[in-house]
N, C-alpha and C positions, 0 to 999 in steps of 0.2 A: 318794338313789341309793345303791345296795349298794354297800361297795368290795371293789373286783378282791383276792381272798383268793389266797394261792401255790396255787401249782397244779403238778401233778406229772401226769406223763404216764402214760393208762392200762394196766393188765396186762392187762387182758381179752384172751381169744384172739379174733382175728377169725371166726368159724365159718359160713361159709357155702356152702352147699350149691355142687356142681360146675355143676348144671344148673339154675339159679333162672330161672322164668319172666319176664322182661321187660314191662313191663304196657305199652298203650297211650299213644296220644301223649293224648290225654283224659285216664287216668287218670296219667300222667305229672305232666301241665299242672295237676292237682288237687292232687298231693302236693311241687310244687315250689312251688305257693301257701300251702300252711301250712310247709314248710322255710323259709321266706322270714320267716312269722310268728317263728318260733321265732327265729330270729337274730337279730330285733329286739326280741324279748323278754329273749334274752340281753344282749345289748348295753345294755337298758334298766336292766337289774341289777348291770349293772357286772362283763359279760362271764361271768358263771357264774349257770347255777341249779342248784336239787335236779332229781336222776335226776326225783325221785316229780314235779315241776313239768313238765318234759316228758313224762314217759309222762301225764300227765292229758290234758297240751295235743293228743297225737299220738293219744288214743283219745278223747275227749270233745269236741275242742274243735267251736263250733256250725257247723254244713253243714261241715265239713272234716276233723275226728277221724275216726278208724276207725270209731267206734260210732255216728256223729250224719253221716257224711257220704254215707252211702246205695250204696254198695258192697255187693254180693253176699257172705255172710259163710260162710253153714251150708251142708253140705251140699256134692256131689259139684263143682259150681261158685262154689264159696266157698275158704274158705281152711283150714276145718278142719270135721269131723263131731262134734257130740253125742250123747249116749246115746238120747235119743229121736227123733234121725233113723234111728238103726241096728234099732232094731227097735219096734215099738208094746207089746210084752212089757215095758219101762221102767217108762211110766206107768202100765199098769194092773194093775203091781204092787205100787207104790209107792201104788195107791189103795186098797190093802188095808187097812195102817195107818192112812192120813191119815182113811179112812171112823171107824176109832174113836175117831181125835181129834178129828175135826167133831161128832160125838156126843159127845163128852165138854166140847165148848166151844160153840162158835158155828156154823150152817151158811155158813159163807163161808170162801175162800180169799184169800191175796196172795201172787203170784207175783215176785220180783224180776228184773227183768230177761228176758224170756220167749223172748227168740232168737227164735225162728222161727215160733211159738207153738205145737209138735210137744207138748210137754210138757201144757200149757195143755188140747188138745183132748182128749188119752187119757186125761188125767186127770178131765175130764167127761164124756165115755161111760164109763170106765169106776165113775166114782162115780155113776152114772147108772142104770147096769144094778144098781147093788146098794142102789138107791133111796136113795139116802145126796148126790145131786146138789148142791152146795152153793146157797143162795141168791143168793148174789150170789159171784162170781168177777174179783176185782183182779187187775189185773197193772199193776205199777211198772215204766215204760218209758220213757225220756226221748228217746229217736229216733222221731222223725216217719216215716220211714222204716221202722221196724221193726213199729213200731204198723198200719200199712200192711201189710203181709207180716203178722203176726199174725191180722189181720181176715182176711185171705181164707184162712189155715190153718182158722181157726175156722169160716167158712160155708161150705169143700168138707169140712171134716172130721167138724166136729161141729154142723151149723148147729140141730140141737133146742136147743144150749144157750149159740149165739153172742149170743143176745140177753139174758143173764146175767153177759155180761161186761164190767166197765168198768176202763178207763183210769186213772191216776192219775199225776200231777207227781210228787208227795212220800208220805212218811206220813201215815198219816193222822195225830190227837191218840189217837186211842186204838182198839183193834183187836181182836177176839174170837175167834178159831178157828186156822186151820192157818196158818203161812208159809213160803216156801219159796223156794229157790234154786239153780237148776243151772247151774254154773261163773260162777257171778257174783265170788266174793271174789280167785279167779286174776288177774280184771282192774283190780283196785281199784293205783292209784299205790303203788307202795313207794321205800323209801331205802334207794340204794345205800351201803355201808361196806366200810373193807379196813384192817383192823390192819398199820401200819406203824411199823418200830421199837419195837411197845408202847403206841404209842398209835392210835386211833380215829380215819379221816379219814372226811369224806364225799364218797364218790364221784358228782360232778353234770356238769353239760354246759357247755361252753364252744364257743367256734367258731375254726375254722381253715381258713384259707382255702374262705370261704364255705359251710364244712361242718361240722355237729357232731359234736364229739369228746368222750370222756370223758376228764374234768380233776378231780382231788380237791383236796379243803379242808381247813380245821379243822374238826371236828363239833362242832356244837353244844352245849348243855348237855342240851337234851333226847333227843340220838341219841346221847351220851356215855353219860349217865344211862342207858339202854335199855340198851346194850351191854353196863354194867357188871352191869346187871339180870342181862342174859341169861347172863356167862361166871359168875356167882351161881348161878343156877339149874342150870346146867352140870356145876357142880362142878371149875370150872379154866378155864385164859383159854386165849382161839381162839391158832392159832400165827400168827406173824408172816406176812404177806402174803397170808390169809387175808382172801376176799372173798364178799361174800352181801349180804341182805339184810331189810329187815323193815319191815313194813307195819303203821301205825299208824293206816290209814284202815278196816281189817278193824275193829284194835279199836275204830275210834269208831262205825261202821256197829252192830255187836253191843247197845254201848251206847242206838243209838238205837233199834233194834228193842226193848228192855229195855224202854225208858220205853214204848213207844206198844203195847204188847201185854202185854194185862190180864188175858187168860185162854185158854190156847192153848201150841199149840208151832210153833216155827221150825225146819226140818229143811235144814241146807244140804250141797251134795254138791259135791264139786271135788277136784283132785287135791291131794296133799299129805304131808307129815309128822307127828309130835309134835318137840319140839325137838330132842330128844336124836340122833331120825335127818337133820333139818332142817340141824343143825349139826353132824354129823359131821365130824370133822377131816379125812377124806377127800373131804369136798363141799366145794375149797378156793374154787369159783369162781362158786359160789350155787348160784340156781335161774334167774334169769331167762330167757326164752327167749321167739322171735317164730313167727309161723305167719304164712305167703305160700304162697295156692297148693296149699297140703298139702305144703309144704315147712316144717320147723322148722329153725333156722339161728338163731345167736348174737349179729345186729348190728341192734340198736332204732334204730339212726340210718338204715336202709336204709326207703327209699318210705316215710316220713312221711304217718299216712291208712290208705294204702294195706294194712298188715298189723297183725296184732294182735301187742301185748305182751303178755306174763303172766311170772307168777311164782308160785311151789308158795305154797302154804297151811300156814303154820304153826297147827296146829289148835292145841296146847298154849297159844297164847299168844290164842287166839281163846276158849278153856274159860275161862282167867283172868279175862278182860274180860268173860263173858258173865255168870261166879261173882262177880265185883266189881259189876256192873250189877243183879244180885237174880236170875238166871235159875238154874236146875237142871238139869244135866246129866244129859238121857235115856240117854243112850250112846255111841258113838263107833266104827266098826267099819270094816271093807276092803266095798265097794260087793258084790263076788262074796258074801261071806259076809250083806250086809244084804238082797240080790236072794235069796237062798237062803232065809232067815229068814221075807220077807214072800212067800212061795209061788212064786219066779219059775219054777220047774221040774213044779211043779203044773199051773200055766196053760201050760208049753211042751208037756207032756204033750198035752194038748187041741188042739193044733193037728192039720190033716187032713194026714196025712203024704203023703197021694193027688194033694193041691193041690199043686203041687211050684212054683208060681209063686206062691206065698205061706210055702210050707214053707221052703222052700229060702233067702231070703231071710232071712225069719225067725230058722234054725237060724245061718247065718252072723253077723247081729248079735247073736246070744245067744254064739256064743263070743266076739267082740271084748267084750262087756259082762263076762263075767265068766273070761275067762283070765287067770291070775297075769302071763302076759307081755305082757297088752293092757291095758283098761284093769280090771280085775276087784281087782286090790292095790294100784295106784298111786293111783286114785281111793277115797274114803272120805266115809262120811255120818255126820253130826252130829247128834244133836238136843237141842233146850234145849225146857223147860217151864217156864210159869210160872201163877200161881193156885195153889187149894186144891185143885183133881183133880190125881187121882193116874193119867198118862196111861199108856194101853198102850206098856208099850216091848219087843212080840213080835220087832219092828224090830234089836234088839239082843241076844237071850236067849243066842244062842250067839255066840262069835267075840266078844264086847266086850272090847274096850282099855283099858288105861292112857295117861292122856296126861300 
């Protein structure tokens, strides 16, 4: 058993919204049986775990996590909207490129994590229409639940090419064509840290009067070692009481995409930084943040289950680990600027502006997709190559970054 390390009471500001919806005595009675779990898992460690140990437990854990416990996620009755609930102009923009990279590698796709499976369907009609349809069509999905909501996206959306798609546990051992991810790496477990007096604690979960609270430690040698990496990299140490975080499950995910993809690219898209704006000395209090409801609000210990965690994407330290693993950085750019790149305005062009019950729609999620104040600059797309082709990166030509 762990032993109980000191512990210091948290700074976080409690941030939560004035009008937070109230969920059900059901969905209640769901999020006070994994609250229950967690206190007993703290207890069993000798009163504290890692932040990254609870946020896995409160979005993965099985039938009860946020992700695995069959709640309503996407969408107008969910808890938050994605880029291809908002307009079908997403994915079959996005199939412009991935069509020359399936040409350039293998006809098949892997999709990680598919939400809804919105993404999944545009993406085969519209690689479809441009005869470029892949052979087989993966999607990496560990919710039973989700997988379920995916199939019937696929047989009212795209059902010519639902019968091309299969399921998958894990990676495979080894992989040939495109892969992809929309807001997968936001939800991956991070570890919390807060420079105190100079030195590195980790900030993890204890309980208090039957509830958890954030309690910090000593860090480790390996969240020590990171930290010193990062104020390295930096050019100067974080200031004193500075709090944030960093996510070392992104970089072993990259890594394991590296080994099992042999010829092909991996394009992942989420909201984010490079370090340097990541760790601004003005971002004293991270990135972490929850979504309830279509409500964002600052307190992870609120309806357990019940709402999603996330945290920004440090993409610079995502480049590293992908350049450490043997992959090659295709580019790196603001989502408006890569929608722009791969024709998104070409194809908005073509819509019937007379259909005003498709137009209209339409025109509304193409601003939220690419306005500086929505998600058009905060979100950014990545892409890695690996093999002896040399993949089209039209995806990137203009607007590309330094990370």
């Amino acid at each position: 058993m762990k032993l109980k390390p000191p512990m210091q009471p948290s700074t976080l500001p409690n941030q939560l919204p004035a009008q937070l919806p109230v969920p059900d005595a059901s969905a209640l009675a769901h999020s006070q049986q994994l609250q229950k779990i967690l206190l007993q898992r703290i207890e069993a460690a000798g009163g504290w775990m890692g932040f990254d140990t609870y946020m896995e437990t409160a979005l993965y854990e099985p039938g009860l996590g946020y992700y695995s416990g069959g709640a309503t996620k996407f969408g107008p009755a969910g808890d938050f909207v994605t880029a291809p609930e908002l307009s079908p102009l997403f994915g079959a923009t996005l199939a412009r490129p991935i069509a020359d990279w399936l040409r350039a590698s293998a006809s098949q796709v892997l999709e990680f994590g598919a939400g809804s499976g919105a993404l999944a369907a545009q993406l085969l009609n519209a690689l479809g229409s441009q005869d470029c349809a892949p052979e087989q069509y993966f999607i990496l999905e560990l919710s039973g639940t989700l997988r379920a909501r995916q199939q019937e996206t696929l047989a009212r959306v795209a059902p010519q090419w639902a019968e091309r798609v299969r399921w998958l546990d894990a990676l495979p051992e080894n992989f040939d064509g495109v892969m992809l991810g929309n807001e997968v790496l936001d939800a991956m477990p991070v570890r919390l840290f807060v420079k105190h007096e100079g030195l590195i604690r980790e900030r993890g979960v204890a309980s208090h009067r039957g509830q958890c609270v954030f309690a910090d430690a000593p860090a480790d040698a390996a969240l020590g070692a990171q930290i010193t990496a990062l104020e390295t990299h930096l050019g100067g140490a974080l200031p004193d009481g500075y709090v944030s975080e960093v996510c070392p499950a992104a970089s072993a995910f990259i890594a394991s995409v590296a080994a099992c993809l042999q010829r092909g690219v991996v394009l992942l898209i989420d909201y984010g930084f490079p370090a340097r704006e990541y760790y601004h000395p003005q971002r004293t209090q991270g990135t972490l943040m929850c979504h309830y409801r279509h409500h964002a609000h600052g307190d992870p210990f609120l309806y357990p289950g019940l709402q999603d965690i996330t945290a920004h994407v440090d993409f610079s330290a995502l480049a590293h680990a992908a350049h450490d693993a043997g992959l090659t950085l295709l580019g790196y750019t603001s989502q408006a600027r890569a929608l722009i790149n791969a024709g998104i305005t070409e194809l908005a062009a073509n819509l019937d502006r007379n259909d005003l019950a498709t137009f209209l729609p339409a025109a509304r999620g193409l601003q939220t997709l690419m306005a500086e104040s929505e998600m058009g600059e905060l979100f950014k797309m990545i892409a890695f190559g690996t093999g002896s082709t040399n993949f089209d990166t039209t995806l990137f030509n203009q607007g590309n970054r330094h990370l």
